[in-house]
Residue, then its C-alpha position, 0 to 999 in steps of 0.5 A: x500500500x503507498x503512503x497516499x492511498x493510507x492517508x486518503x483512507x484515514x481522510x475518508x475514515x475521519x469523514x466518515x466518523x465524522x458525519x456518523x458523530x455530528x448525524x447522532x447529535x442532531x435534535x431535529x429534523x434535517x429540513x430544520x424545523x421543530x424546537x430548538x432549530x436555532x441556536x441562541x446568540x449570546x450577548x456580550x456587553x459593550x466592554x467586553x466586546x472591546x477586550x475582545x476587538x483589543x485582544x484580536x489586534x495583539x494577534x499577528x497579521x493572518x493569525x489562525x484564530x482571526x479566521x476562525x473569528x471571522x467565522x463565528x460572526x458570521x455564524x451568530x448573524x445567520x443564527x440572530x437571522x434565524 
């Protein structure tokens, strides 16, 4: 076996375990409907938030956590959205 074909079959397993852990949490349906469909959005005061924006620029430039930042906020608007 070549160390590819090993590693795509760890990726498909990691998929696959995945999909099989994330499916068994589901708390309703696919289609989204019932109780519980959006999650709720924590507020945060004023000052904390400012700790937060301080905190974010000591990041370097291009950080990991940044990223990762961008995309919860986008992911507490869809929620506020829905």
């Amino acid at each position: 076996m070549t160390p590819k074909s090993e590693c795509s079959r760890q990726r498909r397993a990691v998929l696959v375990l995945a999909t099989i852990w994330l499916s068994g949490c589901a708390t309703v349906g696919s289609d989204g409907s019932g109780p519980g469909a959006c999650p709720p959005v924590v507020e945060y005061s004023r000052k904390f938030q400012a700790r937060a924006a301080g905190e974010l620029d000591l990041l370097p430039e291009g950080s990991a956590i940044a990223e990762m930042m961008s995309d919860y906020a986008v992911l507490r608007e869809q929620a506020r959205v829905c």
